[in-house]
C-alpha positions in Angstrom: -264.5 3.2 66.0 -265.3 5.9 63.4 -266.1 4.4 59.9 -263.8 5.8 57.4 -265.1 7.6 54.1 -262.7 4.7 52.0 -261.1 2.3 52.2 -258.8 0.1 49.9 -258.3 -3.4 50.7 -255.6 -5.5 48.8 -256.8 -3.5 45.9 -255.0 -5.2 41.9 -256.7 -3.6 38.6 -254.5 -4.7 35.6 -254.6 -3.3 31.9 -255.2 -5.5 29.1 -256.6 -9.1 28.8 -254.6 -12.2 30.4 -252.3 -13.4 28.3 -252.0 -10.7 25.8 -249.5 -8.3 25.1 -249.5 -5.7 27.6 -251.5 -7.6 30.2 -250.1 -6.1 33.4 -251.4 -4.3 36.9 -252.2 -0.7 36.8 -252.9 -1.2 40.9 -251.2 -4.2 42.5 -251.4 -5.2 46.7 -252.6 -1.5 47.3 -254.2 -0.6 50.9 -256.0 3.2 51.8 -257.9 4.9 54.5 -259.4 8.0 54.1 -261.2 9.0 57.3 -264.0 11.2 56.9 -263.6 15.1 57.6 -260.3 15.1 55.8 -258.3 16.5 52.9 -256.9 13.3 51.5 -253.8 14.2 49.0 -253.0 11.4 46.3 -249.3 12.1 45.1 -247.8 10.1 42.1 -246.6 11.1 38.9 -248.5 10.3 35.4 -249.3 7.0 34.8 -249.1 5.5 38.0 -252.6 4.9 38.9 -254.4 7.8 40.0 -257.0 8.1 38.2 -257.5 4.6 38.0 -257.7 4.2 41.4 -260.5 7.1 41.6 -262.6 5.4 39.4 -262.6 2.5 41.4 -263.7 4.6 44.3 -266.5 6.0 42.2 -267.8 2.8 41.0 -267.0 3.3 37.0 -264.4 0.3 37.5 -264.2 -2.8 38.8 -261.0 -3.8 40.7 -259.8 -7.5 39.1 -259.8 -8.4 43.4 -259.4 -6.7 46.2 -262.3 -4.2 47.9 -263.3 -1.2 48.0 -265.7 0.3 50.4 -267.1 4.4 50.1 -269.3 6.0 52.8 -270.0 2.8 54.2 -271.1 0.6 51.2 -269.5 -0.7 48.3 -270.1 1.1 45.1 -272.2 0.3 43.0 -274.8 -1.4 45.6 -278.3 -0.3 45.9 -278.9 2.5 48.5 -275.1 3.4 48.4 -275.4 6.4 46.7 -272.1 6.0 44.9 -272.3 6.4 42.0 -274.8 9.2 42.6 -275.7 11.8 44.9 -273.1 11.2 47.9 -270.2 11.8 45.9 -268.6 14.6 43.8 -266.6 13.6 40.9 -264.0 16.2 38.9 -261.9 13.9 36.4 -258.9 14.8 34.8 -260.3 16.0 31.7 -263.0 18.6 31.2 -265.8 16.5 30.4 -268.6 19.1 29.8 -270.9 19.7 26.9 -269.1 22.3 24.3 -272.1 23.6 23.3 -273.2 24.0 26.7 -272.8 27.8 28.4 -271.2 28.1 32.0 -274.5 28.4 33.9 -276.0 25.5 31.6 -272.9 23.7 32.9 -273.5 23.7 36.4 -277.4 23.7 36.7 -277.0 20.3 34.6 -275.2 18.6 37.5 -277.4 20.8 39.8 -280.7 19.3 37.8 -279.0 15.6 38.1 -279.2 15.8 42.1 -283.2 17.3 42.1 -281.7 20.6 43.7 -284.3 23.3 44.2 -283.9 26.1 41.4 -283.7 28.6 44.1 -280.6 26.8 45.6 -279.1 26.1 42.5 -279.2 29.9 41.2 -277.5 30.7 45.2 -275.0 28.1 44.3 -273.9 28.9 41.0 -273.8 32.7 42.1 -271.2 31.7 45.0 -269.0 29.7 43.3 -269.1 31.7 40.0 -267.4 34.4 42.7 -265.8 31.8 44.9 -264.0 30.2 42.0 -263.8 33.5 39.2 -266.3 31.9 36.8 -266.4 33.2 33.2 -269.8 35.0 32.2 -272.9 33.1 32.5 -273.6 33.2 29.1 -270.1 32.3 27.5 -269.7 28.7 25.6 -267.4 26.1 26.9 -266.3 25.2 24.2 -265.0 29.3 23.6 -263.3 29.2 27.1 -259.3 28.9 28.1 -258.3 25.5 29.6 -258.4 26.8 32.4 -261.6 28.4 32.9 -263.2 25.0 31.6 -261.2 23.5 34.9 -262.6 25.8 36.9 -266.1 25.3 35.4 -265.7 21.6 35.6 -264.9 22.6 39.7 -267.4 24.3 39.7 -269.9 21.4 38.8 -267.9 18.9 41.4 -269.1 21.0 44.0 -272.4 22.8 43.1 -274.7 19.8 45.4 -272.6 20.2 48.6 -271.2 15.8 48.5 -270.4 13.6 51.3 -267.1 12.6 49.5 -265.1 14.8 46.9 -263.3 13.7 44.6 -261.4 16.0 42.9 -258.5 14.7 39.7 -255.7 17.0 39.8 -258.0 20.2 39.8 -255.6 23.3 40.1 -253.5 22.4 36.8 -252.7 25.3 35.1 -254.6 28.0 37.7 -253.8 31.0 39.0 -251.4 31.0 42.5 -254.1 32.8 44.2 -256.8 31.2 43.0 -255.5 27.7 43.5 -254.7 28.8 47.3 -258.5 30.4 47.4 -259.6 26.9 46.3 -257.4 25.2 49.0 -258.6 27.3 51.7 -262.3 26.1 50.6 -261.7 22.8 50.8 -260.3 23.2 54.3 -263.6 24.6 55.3 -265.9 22.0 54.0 -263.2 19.8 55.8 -264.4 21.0 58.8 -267.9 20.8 58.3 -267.6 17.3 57.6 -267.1 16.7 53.8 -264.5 14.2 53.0 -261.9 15.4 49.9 -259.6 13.2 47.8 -257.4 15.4 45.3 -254.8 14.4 43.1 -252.3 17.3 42.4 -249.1 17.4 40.3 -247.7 20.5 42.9 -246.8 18.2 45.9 -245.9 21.3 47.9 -249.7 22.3 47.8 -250.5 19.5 49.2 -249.1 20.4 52.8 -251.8 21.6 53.5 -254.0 18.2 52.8 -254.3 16.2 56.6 -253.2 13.3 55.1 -251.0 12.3 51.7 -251.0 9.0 50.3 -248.1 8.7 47.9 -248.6 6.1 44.6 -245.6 4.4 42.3 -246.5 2.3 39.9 -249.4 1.2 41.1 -248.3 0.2 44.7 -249.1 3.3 47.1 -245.7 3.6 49.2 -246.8 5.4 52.1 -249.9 7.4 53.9 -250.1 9.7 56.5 -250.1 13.3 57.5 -247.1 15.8 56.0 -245.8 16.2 58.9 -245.2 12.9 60.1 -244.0 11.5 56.5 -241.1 14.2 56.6 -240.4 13.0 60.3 -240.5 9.6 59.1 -237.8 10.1 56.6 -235.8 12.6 58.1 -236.7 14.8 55.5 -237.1 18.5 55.1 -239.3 18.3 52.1 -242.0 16.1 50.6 -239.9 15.7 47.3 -237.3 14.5 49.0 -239.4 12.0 51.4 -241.0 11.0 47.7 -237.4 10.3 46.5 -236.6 8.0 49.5 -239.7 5.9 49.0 -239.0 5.7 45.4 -235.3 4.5 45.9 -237.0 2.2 48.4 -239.2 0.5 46.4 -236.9 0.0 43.6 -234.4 -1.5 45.7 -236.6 -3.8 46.7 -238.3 -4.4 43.4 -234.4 -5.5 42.2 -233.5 -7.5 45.0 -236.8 -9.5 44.1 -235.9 -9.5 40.5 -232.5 -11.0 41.7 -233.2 -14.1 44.2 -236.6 -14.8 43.5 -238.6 -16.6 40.5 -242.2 -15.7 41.6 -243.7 -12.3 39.6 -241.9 -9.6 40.0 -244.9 -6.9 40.2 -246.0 -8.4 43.9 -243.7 -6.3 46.6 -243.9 -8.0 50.2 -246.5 -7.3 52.5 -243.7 -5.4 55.1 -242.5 -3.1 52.2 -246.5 -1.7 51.7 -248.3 0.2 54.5 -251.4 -1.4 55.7 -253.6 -0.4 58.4 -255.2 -3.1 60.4 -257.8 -1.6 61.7 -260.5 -2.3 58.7 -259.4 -6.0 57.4 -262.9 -6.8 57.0 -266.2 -6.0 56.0 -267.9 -6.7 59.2 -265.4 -4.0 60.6 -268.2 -1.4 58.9 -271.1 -0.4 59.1 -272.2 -1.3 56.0 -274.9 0.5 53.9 -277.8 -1.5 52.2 -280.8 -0.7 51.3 -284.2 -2.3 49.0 -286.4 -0.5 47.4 -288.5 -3.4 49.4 -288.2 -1.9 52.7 -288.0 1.8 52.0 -290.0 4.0 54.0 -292.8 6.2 51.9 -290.6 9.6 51.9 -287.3 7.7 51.0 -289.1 6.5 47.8 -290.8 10.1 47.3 -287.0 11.2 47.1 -285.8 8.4 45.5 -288.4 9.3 42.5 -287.5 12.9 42.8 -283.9 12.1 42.0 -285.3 9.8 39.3 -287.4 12.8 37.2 -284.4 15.1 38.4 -281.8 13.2 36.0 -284.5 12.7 33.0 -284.7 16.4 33.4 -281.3 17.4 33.6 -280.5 14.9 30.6 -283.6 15.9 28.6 -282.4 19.8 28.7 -278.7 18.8 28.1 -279.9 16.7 25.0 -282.1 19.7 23.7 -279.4 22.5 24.1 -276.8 20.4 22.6 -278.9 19.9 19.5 -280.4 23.3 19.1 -277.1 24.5 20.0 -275.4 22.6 16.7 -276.6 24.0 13.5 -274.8 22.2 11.4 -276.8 19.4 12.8 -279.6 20.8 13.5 -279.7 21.4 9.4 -278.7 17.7 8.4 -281.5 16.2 10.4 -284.0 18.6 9.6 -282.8 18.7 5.6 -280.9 16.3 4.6 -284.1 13.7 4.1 -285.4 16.6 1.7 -282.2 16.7 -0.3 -282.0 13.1 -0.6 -285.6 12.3 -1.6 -285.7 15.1 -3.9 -282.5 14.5 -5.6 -283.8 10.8 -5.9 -286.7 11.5 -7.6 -285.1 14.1 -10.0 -282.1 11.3 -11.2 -283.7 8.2 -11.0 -286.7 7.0 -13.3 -286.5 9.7 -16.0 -286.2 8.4 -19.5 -282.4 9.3 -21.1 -282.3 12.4 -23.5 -280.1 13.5 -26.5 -279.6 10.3 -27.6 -278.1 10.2 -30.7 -277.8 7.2 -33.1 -275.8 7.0 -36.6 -278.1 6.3 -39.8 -277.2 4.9 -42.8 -280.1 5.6 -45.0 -279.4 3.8 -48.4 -282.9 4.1 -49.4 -282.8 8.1 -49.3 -279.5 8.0 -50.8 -280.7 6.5 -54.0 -283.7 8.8 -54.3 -283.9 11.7 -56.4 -283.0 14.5 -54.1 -280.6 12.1 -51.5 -279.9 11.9 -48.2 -282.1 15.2 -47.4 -285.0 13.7 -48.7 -286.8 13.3 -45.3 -286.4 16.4 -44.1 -289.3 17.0 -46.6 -292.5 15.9 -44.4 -294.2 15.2 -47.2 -292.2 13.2 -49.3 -293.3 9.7 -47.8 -296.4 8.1 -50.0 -299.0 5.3 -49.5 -300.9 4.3 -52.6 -303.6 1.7 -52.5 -304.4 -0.1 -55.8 -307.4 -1.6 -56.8 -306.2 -5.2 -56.2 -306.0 -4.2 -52.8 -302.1 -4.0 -52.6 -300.1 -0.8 -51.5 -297.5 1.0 -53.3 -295.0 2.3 -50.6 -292.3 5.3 -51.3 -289.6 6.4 -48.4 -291.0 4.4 -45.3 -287.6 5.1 -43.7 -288.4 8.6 -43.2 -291.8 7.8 -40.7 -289.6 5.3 -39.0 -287.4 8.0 -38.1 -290.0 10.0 -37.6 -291.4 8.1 -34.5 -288.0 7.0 -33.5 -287.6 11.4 -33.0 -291.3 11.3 -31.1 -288.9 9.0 -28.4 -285.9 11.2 -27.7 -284.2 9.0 -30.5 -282.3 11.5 -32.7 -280.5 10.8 -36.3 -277.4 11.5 -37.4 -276.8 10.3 -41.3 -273.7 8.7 -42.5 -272.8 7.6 -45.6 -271.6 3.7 -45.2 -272.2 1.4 -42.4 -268.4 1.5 -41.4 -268.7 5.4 -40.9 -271.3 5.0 -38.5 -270.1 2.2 -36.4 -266.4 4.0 -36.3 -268.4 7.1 -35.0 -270.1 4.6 -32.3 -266.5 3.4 -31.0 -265.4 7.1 -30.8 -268.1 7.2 -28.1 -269.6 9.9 -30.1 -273.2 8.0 -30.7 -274.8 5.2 -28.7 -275.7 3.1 -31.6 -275.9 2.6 -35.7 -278.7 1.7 -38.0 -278.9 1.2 -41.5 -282.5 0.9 -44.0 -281.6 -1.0 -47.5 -282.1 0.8 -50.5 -285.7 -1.2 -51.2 -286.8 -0.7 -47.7 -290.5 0.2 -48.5 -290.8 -1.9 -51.7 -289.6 -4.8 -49.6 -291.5 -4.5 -46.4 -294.9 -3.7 -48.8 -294.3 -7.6 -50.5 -293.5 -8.7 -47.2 -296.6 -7.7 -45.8 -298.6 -8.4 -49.0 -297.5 -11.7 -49.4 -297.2 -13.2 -46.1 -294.1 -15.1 -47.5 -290.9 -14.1 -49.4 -287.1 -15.0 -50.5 -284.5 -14.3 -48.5 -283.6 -11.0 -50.2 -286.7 -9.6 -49.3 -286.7 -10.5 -45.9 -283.1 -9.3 -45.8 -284.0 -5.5 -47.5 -287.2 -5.3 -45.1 -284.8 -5.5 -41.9 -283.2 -2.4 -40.1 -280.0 -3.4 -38.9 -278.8 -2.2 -35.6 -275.5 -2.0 -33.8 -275.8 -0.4 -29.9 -273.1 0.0 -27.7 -274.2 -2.6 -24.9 -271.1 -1.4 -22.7 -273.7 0.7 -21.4 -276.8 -1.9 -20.4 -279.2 1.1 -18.9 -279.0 3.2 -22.1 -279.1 0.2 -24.6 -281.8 -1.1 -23.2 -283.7 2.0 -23.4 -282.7 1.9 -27.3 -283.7 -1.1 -27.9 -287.2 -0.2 -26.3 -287.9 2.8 -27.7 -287.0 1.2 -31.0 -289.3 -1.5 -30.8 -291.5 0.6 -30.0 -290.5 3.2 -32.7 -291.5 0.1 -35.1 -294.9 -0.7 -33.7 -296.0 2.8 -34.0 -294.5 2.9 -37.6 -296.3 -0.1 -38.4 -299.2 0.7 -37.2 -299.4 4.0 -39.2 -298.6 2.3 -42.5 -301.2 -0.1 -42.2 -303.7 2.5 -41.0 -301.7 4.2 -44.2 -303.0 0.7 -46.8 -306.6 0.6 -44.6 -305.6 -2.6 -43.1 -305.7 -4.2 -40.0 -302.7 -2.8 -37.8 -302.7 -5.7 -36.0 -301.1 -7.6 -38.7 -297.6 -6.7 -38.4 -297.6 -6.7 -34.3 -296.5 -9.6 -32.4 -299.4 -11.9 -31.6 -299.5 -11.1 -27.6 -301.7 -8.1 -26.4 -300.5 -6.5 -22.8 -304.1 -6.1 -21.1 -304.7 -3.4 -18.5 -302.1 -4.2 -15.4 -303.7 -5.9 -12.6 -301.6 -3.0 -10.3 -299.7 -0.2 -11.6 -299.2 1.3 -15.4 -298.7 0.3 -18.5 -295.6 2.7 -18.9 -295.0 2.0 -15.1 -291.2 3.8 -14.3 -288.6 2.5 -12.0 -288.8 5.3 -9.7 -292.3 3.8 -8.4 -290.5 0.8 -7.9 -287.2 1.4 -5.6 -289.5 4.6 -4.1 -290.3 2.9 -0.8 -287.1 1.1 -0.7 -285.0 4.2 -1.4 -287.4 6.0 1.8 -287.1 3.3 4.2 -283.3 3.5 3.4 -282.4 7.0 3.8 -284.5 7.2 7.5 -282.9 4.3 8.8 -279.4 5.3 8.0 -279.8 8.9 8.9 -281.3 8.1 12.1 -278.1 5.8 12.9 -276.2 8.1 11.9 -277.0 10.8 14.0 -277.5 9.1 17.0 -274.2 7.2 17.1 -272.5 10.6 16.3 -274.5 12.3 19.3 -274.0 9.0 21.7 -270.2 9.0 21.0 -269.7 12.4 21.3 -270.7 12.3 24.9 -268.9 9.1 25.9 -265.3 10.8 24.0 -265.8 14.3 25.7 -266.4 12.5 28.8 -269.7 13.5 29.7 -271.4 10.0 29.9 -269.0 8.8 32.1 -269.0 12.2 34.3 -272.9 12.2 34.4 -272.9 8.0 35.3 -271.0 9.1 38.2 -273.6 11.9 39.3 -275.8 8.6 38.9 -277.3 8.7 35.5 -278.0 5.2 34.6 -277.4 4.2 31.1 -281.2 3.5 30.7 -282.2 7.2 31.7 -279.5 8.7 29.0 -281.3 6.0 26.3 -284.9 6.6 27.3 -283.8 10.8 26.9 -282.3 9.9 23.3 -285.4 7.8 22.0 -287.7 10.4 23.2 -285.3 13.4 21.2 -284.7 11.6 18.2 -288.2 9.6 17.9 -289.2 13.7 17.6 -286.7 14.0 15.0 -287.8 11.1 13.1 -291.5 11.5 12.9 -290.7 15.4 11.6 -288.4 13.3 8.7 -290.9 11.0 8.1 -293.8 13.9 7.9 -291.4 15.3 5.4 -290.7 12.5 3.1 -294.0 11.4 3.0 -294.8 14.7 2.0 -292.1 15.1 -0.6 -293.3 11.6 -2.6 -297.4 11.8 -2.2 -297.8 15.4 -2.5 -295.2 16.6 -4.5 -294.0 13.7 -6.9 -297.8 12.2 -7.0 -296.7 8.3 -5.8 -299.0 5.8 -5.7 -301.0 6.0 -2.3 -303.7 3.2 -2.7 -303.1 1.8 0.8 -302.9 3.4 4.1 -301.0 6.8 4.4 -301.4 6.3 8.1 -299.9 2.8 7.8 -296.8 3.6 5.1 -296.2 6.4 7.7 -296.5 4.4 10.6 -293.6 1.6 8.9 -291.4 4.5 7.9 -291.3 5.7 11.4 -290.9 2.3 12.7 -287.7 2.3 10.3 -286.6 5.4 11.7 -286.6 4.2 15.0 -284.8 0.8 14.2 -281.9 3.0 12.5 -282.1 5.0 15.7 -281.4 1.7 18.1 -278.6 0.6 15.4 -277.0 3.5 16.0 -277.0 3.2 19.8 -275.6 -0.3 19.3 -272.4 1.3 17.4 -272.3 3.8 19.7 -271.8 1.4 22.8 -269.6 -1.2 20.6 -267.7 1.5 18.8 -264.8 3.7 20.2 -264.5 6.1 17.9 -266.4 8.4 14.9 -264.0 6.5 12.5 -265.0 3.0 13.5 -268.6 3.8 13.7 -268.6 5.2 10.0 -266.5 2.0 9.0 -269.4 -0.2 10.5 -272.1 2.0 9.2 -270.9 2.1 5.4 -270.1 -1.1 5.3 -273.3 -2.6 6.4 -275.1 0.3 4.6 -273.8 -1.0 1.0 -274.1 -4.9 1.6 -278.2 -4.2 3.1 -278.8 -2.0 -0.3 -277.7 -4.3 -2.9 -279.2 -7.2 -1.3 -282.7 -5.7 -0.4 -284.1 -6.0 -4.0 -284.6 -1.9 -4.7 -281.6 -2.2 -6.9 -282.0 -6.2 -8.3 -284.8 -8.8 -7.5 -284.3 -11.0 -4.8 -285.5 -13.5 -7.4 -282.6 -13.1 -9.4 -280.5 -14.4 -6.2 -279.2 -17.8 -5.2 -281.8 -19.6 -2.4 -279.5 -19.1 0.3 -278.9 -15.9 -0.3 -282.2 -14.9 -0.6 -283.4 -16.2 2.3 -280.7 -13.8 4.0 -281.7 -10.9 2.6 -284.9 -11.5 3.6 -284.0 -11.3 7.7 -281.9 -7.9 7.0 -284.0 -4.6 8.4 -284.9 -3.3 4.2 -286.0 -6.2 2.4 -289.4 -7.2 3.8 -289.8 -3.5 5.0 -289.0 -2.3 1.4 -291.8 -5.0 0.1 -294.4 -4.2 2.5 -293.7 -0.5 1.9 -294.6 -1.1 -2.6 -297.8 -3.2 -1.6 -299.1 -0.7 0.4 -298.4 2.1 -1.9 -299.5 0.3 -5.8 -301.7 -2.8 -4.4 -303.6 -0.9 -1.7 -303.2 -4.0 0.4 -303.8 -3.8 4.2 -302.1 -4.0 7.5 -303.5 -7.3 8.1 -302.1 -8.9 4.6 -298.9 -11.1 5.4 -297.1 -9.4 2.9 -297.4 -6.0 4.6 -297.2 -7.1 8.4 -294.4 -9.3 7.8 -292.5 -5.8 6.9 -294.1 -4.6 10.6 -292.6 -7.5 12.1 -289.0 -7.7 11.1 -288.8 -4.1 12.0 -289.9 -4.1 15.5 -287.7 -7.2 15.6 -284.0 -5.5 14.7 -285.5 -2.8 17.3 -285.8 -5.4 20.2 -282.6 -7.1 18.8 -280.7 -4.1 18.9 -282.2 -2.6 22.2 -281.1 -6.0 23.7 -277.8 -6.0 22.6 -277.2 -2.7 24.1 -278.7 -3.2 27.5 -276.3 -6.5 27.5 -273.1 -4.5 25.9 -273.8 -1.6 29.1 -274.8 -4.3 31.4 -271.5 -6.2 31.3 -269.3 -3.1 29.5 -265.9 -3.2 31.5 -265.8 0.7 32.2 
């Protein structure tokens, strides 16, 4: 007995999980032969289980029971060559690369099955005139619907398959193209090739050797044209369909009506079956090891290998080169960012302007103008060593200018507060009228009354709505007053020291004295933006392929999931390495950061990063189905991992369980390893820093994992 190309034994898929809405079968109790040599055509309208049941056949689904046996193995199995090689696979929808040109195309599907480049060129000129191929050089995503069909034919049939497969190719062609095609097909018939097509024209399909017609999942009826309209007394296949149809519903009612079992199972004698292959020891059955392979079958099996790491390599690097709009975010965007975080983050605040009520000016000779006179401030020493002190105010707000501190004068303290509400000024102060005669007995004294103490004191009032810029006043003001305290000392010839507090701030073990903020969240801010970018762009790239259709298309040439990650992690470990060159470049060279550690080790953990962000975004690519959703999960876990990192609060300032979270996300310990290598000069081998290391490679295993396990088990 000859062994059929398929078979379909007892075959139910359903939709849905048990016992959820919409749980129900897509296939149910369905049986088909297609014996090899033939033009098999699968009628049934939309929705009944077509393409379903092809993907089945091509191993990209898994039937909930029942069997399925191709070429004489199951899909799937080792050796079968299905998914791969043996078969040719044209789904429904396009499923090619937009950015991809016609002959880039086909030579991709040609590249996945190691043919010769000689052969592939004599291919892809036949059936560019065989099938009336657009130019060469023309982008599919600038074609017609129908020239992308007959590209995506094209690419079914470019390796010269066993099996054929073909979902409802001649939609929307050309009469005598779509009878050109037909007569094609006929031919490889004859040589041997085995074709399933799905068509909506059932008239076309005449000319198929045998038709299988599907309803609702249940396949009514196979056999040759000829013998289905003789078999129904029919003079045409629509009316033969119609018959079936009223058939089955009859049937389906009568059920309904006397029995309580389900209602989707039809009886055995109302479904063809052919019992000639109830078995799998009926076959001859294709296995194979890689144990027991001879030395040329594993030569080709490693030429097939490199073949799809080719094809997918070249795919990968025309659709990115191909995508300037890409192309520019991953090549520019970590130059934007880094440079717009080092020109609005750490800078001291200008133009601040604070309202001053100057009593002591006001009751000098000349008035409030009185300091605009640089000279008007005097410092007289007497013989009994005290000082004699005229219009201190005016050096206080002096040095309160030399900080980006700016006056405005007011009359009365209720003037300048009102202006302070208005949001017109960030703050008030006011100097008593004996400012300087108060401070000098203050000083000279080392005690005093109250009323001393009170007309030595500048009151302030600061707008804390704002706790970044009132801080800042509050600094520079303090520090405003230790310069102006030091200069009126020097001014008497005493000891400056006098009127500072009593605690002296040494030379920092690490860092500046005036160290800024910018030093600080640097490294987190890097190891941020690389990570996130990286995810970014890979889950767009993966997810673009798996929604046009091209993963699934090229998984059915047999391109295993591993081959299309390996391509990626080579591709975008490039990209990240050239983003990492360019934000180290950015911070050492051109914003002069601390570098006392290891460049090559601060490089070294920002690529690491990169690459972890890089395996996150494969994980959202395989758990996500959709741009949308993959954005929602990527902001989302983008904010939460910044604000609990430590760049923009101390972890120290966090409850203990919460801290000790932060600490296993992919920034914190990164972030901290990232600062000690860059201002303590530590090494690679100090906990601190390797701990960083460690977490990162880590979330890359952890990630990785979770993706091999989400493909692994992935219900396709």
């Amino acid at each position: 007995m000859a062994v059929p190309a398929v078979v379909v034994k007892r075959a139910y898929k359903y939709y849905g999980k048990q016992d959820k809405p919409g749980y129900k079968p897509v296939l149910q109790y369905l049986d088909m032969t297609v014996e090899k040599g033939i033009i098999y055509g699968l009628l049934g309208a939309s929705g009944c289980g077509k393409t379903t049941l092809l993907s089945c056949i091509v191993g990209r689904r898994k039937l909930d029971s029942g069997e399925v046996w191709v070429l004489g193995g199951k899909p799937g199995e080792k050796g079968s060559g299905v998914p791969g090689p043996r078969v040719g696979y044209m789904p429904q929808d396009i499923a090619l690369v937009g950015e991809f040109t016609v002959r880039d195309a086909v030579y991709y599907f040609g590249r996945i099955y190691a043919m010769k480049a000689q052969k592939l060129t004599e291919q892809f000129d036949f059936l560019t005139n065989l099938l009336d191929l657009p130019s060469g050089g023309r982008l599919i995503k600038s074609l017609s619907g129908g020239q992308q069909r007959r590209v995506s034919l094209a690419a079914a049939l470019v390796h010269d398959p066993e099996l054929l497969i073909l979902d409802e190719p001649t939609v929307g062609l050309d009469p005598v193209l779509r009878e050109r095609i037909w007569e094609y097909l006929a031919g490889l018939a004859r040589g041997g090739t085995t074709v399933i097509i799905t068509t909506h024209y059932i008239d076309e399909t005449k000319q198929a050797h045998k038709i299988g017609l599907l309803r609702d999942g249940q396949l009514l009826d196979e056999d040759s044209p000829n013998e289905i309209l003789r078999k129904y007394d029919c003079d045409t296949l629509e009316d033969a369909f119609f018959k079936m149809a009223l058939r089955q519903h009859e049937i389906s009612h009568r059920r309904r009506s006397t029995l309580t079992t389900s209602p989707d199972v039809i009886p055995e004698s109302s479904i063809v079956n052919d019992s000639r292959y109830q078995s799998r020891e009926d076959f001859n059955v294709v296995t194979s090891s890689t144990d027991i392979l001879t030395s040329q079958e594993k030569e080709h099996k490693k030429n097939m290998s490199k073949g799809r790491y080719k094809a997918v390599l070249i795919k990968c690097i025309q659709q990115f080169s191909r995508h300037p709009g890409g192309l520019i975010f991953a090549v520019f965007f970590p130059i934007i960012q880094v440079v717009a975080f080092f020109l609005a983050v750490g800078h001291d605040p200008i133009d601040l302007h604070l309202a001053v009520v100057n009593d002591e000016a006001a009751f000098s000779s000349i008035g409030l103008d009185i300091c605009k006179y640089g000279n008007m401030t005097t410092v007289t020493q007497r013989e009994d060593e005290t000082c004699e002190q005229y219009m201190l105010s005016c050096w206080f707000l002096e040095e309160m200018e030399k900080r980006k501190l700016y006056s405005t004068i007011y009359k009365s303290v209720e003037e300048a507060k009102y202006a302070v509400t208005k949001r017109q000024l960030y703050g008030a102060l006011r100097f008593p009228r004996n400012f300087s005669d108060a401070l000098a007995v203050r000083v000279a004294e080392g005690h005093a009354p109250d009323s001393v103490v009170d007309d030595s004191t500048v009151s302030v009032w600061l707008d804390m709505s704002d706790h970044q810029i009132s801080n800042f006043v509050k600094m520079q003001i303090h520090k405003a007053y230790e310069s102006f305290a030091r200069r009126s000392m020097r001014a008497c010839g005493k000891n400056e020291e006098l009127v500072q507090i009593p605690v002296r701030f040494e030379e920092p073990v690490y860092g500046k004295m005036d160290s800024e903020i910018v030093a600080y969240m640097a490294p987190g801010v890097m190891v941020t933006i690389i990570y996130f970018l990286a995810a970014i762009v890979t889950s767009t790239l993966m997810i673009s392929d798996r929604l046009e259709g091209v993963w699934e298309r090229s998984a059915v040439a047999g391109v295993r999931p591993q081959e299309m990650l390996h391509v990626h992690i080579l591709l975008q470990s490039s990209v990240i390495l050239v983003q990492t060159f360019e934000m180290m470049l950015i911070a050492f060279v051109g914003y002069q950061l601390p570098s006392r550690g290891s460049l090559w080790a601060c490089g070294l953990l920002l690529f690491l990063q990169g690459l972890g962000g890089m395996c996150y975004g494969f994980l959202l690519s395989v758990l996500c189905s959709s741009y949308t959703i993959s954005f929602f999960i990527a902001t989302g876990s983008f904010y939460p991992m910044i604000l609990l990192c430590g760049i923009l609060w101390p972890l120290e300032g966090m409850p203990n369980y919460l801290r000790m979270f932060s600490l296993g996300l992919p920034f914190t310990l990164p972030s901290k390893s990232l600062r000690d290598l860059m201002e303590k000069g530590s090494s690679i081998t100090n906990p601190d820093v390797y701990s960083g290391f460690l977490i990162t490679v880590a979330w890359i295993i952890g990630t990785l994992t979770l993706c091999f396990i989400r493909l692994k088990y992935r219900k396709t």
